[in-house]
C-alpha positions as CSV (number, residue, x, y, z in Angstrom):
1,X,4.5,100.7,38.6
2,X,6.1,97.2,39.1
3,X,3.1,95.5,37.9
4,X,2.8,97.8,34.6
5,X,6.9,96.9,33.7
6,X,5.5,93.6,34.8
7,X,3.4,93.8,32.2
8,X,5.2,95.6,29.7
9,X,8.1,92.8,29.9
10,X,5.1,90.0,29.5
11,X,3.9,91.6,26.1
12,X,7.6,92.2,24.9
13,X,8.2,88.0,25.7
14,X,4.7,87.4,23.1
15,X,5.9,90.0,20.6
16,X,9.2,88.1,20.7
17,X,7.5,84.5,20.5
18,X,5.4,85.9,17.3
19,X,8.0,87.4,15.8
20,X,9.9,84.5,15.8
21,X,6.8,82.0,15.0
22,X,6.7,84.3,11.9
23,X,10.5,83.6,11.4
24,X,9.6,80.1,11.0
25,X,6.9,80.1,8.7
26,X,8.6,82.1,6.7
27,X,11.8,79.6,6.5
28,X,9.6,76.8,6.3
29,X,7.2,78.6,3.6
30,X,10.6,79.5,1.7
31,X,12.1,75.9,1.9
32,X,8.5,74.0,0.9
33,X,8.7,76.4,-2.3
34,X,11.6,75.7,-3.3
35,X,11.2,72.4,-3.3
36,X,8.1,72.7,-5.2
37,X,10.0,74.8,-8.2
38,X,10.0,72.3,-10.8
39,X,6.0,72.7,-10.8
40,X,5.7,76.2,-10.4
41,X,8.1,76.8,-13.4
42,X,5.8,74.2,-15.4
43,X,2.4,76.5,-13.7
44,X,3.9,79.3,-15.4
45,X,4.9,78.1,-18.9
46,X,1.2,76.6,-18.7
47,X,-1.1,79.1,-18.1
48,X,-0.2,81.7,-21.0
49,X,-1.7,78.9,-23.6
50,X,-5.2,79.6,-22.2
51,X,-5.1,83.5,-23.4
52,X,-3.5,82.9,-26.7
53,X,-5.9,83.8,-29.3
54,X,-8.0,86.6,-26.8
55,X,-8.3,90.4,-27.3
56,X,-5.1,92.0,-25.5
57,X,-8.1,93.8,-23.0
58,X,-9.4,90.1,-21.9
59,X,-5.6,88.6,-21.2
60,X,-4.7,90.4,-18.2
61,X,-9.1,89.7,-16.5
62,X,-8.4,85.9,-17.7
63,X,-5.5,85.3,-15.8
64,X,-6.8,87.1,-12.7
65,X,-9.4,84.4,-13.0
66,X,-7.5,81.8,-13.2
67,X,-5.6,82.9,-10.6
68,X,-8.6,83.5,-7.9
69,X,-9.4,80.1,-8.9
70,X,-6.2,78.6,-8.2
71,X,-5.5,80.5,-4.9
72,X,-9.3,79.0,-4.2
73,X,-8.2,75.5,-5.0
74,X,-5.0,76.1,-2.7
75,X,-6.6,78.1,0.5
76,X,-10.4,76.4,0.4
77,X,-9.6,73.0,-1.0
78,X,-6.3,71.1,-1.1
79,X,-5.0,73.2,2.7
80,X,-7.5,71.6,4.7
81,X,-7.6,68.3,2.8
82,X,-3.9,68.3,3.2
83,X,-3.9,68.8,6.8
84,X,-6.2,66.7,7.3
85,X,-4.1,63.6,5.6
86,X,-1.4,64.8,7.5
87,X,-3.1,64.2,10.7
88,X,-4.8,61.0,10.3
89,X,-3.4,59.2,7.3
90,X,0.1,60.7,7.6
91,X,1.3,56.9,5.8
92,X,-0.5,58.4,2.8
93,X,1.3,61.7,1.6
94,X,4.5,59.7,0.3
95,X,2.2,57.8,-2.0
96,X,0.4,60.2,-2.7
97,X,3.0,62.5,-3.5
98,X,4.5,59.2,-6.3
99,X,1.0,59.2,-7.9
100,X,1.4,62.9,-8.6
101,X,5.0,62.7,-9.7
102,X,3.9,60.2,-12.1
103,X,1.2,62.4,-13.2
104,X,4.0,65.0,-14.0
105,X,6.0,62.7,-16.0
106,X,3.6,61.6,-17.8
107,X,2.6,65.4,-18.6
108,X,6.2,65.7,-19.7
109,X,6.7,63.1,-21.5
110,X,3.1,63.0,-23.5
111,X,4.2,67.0,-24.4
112,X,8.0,65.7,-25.7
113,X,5.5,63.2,-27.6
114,X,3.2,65.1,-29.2
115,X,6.1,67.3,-30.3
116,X,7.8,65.0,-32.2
117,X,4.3,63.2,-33.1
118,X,2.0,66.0,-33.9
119,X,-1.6,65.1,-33.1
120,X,-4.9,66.7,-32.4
121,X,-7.4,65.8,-30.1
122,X,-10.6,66.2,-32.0
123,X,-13.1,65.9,-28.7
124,X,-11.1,69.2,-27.4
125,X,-11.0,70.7,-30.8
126,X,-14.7,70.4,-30.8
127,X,-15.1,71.8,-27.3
128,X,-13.3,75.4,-28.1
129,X,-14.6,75.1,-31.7
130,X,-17.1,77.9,-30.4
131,X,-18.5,81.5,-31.8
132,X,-19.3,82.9,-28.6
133,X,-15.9,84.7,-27.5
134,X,-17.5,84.4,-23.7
135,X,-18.4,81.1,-23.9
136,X,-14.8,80.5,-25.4
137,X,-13.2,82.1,-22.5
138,X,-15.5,80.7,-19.5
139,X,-14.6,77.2,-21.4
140,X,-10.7,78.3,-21.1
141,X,-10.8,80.1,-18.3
142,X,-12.5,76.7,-16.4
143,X,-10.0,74.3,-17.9
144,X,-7.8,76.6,-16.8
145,X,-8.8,76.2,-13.6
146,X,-8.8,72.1,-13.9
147,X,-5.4,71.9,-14.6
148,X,-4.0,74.6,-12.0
149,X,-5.8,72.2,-9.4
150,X,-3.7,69.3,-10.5
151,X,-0.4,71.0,-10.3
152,X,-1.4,73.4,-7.0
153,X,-2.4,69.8,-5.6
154,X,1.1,68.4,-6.4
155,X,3.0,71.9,-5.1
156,X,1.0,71.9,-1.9
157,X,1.6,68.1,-1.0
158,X,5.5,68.6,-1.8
159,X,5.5,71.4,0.2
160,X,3.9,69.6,3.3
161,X,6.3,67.0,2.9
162,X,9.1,69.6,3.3
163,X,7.3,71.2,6.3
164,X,8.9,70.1,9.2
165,X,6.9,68.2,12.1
166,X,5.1,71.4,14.2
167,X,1.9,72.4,15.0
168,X,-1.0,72.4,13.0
169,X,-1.2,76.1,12.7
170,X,2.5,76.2,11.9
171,X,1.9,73.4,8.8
172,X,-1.1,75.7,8.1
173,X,0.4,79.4,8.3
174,X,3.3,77.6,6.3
175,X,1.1,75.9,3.3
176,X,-0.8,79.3,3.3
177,X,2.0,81.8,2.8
178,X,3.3,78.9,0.2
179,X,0.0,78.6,-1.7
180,X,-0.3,82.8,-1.9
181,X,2.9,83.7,-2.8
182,X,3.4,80.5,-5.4
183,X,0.0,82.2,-6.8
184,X,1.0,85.3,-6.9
185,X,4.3,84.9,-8.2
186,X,3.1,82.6,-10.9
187,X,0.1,84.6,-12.4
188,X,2.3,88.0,-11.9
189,X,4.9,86.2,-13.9
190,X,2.3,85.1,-16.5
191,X,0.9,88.5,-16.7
192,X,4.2,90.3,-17.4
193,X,5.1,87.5,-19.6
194,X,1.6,87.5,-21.9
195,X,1.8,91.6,-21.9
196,X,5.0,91.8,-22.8
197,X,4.5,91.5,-26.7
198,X,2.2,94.9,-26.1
199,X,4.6,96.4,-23.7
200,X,7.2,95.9,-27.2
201,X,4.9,97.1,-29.5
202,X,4.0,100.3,-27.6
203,X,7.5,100.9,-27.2
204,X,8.2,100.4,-31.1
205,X,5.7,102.8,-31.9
206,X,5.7,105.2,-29.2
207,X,9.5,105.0,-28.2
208,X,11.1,108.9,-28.6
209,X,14.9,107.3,-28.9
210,X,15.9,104.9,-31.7
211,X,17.2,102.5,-29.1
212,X,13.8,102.5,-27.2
213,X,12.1,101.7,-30.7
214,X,14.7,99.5,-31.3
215,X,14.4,97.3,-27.9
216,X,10.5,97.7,-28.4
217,X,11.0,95.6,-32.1
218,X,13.7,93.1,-30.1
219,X,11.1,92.7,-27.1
220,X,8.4,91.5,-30.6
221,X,10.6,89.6,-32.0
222,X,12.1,87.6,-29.3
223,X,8.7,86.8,-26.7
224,X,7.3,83.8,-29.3
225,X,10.8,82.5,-28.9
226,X,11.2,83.6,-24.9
227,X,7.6,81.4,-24.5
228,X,9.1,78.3,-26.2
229,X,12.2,78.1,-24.0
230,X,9.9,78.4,-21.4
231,X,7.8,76.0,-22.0
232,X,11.1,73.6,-22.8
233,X,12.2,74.6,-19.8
234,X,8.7,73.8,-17.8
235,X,8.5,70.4,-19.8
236,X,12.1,69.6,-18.6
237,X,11.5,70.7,-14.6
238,X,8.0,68.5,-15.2
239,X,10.7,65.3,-15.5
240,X,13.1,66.1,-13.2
241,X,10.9,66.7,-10.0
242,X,8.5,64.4,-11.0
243,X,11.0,61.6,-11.4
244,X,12.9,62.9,-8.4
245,X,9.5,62.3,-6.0
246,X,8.8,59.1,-7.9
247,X,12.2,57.9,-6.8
248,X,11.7,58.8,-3.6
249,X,8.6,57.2,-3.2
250,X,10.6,54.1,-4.5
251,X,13.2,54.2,-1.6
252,X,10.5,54.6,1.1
253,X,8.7,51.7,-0.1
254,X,11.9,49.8,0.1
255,X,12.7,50.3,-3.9
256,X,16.6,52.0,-3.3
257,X,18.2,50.6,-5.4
258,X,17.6,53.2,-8.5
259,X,18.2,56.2,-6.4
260,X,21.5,54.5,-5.0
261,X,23.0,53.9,-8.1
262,X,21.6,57.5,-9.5
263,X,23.4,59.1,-6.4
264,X,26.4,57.0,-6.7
265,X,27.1,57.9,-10.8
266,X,26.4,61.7,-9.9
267,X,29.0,61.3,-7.1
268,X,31.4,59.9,-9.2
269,X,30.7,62.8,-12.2
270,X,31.5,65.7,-9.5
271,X,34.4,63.6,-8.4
272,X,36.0,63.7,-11.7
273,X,35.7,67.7,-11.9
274,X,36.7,68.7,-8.4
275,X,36.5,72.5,-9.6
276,X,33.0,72.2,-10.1
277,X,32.2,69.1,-7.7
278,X,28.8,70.5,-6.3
279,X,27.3,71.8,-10.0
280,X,28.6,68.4,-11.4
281,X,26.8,66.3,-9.2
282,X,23.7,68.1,-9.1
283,X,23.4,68.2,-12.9
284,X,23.8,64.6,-13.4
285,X,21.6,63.8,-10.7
286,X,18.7,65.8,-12.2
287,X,19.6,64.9,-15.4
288,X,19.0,61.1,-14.3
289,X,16.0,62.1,-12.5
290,X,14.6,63.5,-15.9
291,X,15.3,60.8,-17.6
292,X,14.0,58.1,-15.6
293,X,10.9,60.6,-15.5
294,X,10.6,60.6,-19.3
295,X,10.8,56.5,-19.2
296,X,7.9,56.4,-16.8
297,X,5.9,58.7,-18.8
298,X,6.6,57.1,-22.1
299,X,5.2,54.2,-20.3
300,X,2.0,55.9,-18.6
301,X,1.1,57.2,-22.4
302,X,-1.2,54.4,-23.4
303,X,-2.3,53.5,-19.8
304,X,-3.3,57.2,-19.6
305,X,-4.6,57.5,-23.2
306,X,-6.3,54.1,-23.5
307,X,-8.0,52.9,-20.4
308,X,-7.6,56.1,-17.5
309,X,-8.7,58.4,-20.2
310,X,-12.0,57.2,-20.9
311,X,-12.9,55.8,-18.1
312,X,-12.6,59.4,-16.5
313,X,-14.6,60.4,-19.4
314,X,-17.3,58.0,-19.0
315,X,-17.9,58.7,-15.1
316,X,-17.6,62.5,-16.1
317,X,-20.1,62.2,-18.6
318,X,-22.8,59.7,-16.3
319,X,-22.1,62.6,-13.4
């Protein structure tokens, strides 16, 4: 009898050890996400571009594509790869983590561009210039998939930098958890936010109350206007984190003096307001952030444009 509450009291010590290693990777998993928001909110103001223009029957099996291939590029590609820097070239993830900052502002800024420069790219005009729908949505569908690898690349190396130092199974149940649930909240997200417009319409028509018909026609009306906030608001994040890690980068390289001065004009800003000291502070410090990301980007244009551009296109093309 001694030896079974022996062994009773053993399995209740490993139940208590797992339950609490599962504490931990879900803190870590909820901290490494956060810090990775900028991204995700970009992910998901991204993604709904690649159905506009489908059959409201091929949105919803287009995103679920896209997002098996982007829980594919997290889980079976960037995971292991990140690990695996981690481990033995550890000196690498900060830079790593700059170049892909940069990457972002430059995505920002080239969007704010092209905004107030309209201009078409005729090479990926050609490319979707198609009369096959399926060819048309195996071509999106795959650049689709391109792009979510960049950003799910960036969101998984911010979130191993936010990991604390553990185990290699912790880092890896953490950057799991982090890659599914970003994945899942981002394509859920996209989905409610491409059907939505249908979920309106049904409503206007179908709806037995006036103010069910009426919210149906509000819910039409407002999503084309709900889709360019968000993407204003994805362009915006795009800057601020991607500034933000560049910055970071800086100061471990030795570089401080930007993100000294940045922090010492937002602490002065929250000092002025007391009542709002914390808000104050953390607005003008991303707002700084954002802008030193747009400067970078501005920059990065013609170096991305003119010389990184085709020369990716010229390897792609002898591959």
């Amino acid at each position: 009898m001694s030896g079974l509450l022996a062994l009773l009291d053993d399995v209740a010590a490993i139940a208590k050890v797992a339950a609490s290693s599962l504490d931990d990777v879900a803190a870590a998993a909820g901290k490494a996400g956060a810090k990775a928001a900028g991204v995700v909110i970009d992910d998901a103001a991204v993604t709904p571009k690649y159905v506009h223009g489908f059959e409201a029957r091929r949105e919803l099996p287009i995103i679920g594509r896209i997002a098996l291939g982007s829980l594919k590029n997290k889980l079976l590609i960037l995971l292991p790869a990140a690990l695996l820097l981690n481990a033995f070239l550890p000196w690498a993830v900060t830079p790593l983590l700059a170049l892909g900052g940069a990457y972002l502002c430059f995505e920002g800024a080239e969007k704010i561009f092209h905004a107030l420069f309209p201009h078409g790219d005729e090479a990926v005009e050609e490319d979707f210039d198609v009369k096959d729908p399926a060819h048309l949505e195996e071509e999106k569908v795959r650049g689709a998939i391109k792009t979510d690898f960049i950003l799910s690349a960036e969101i998984m190396t911010i979130a191993l930098a936010a990991i604390p130092a553990t185990s290699i199974w912790m880092q890896a149940a953490t950057l799991a958890v982090v890659g599914a649930g970003i994945t899942a909240a981002v394509y859920g997200a996209v989905a409610l936010i491409v059907k939505m417009d249908d979920v309106g319409l049904f409503m206007a028509r179908r709806g037995r109350l006036a103010p069910t018909r009426a919210f149906g026609r509000g819910l039409v009306v407002a999503m084309p206007k709900v889709m360019t906030l968000l993407s204003t608001v994805g362009t915006a994040a795009m800057l601020w984190v991607g500034g933000a890690i560049v910055i970071h980068g800086l100061e471990a390289a030795g570089w401080t003096w930007i993100g000294h001065h940045f922090h010492d004009w937002a602490a002065a800003v929250g000092h002025a307001v007391p009542r709002i000291e914390g808000l104050a502070e953390w607005v003008t410090k991303a707002t700084l952030d954002g802008l030193f990301g747009l400067g970078l980007g501005l920059l990065l244009i013609p170096v991305a444009t003119r010389a990184i551009g085709p020369l990716m296109s010229r390897l792609t093309r002898q591959a």
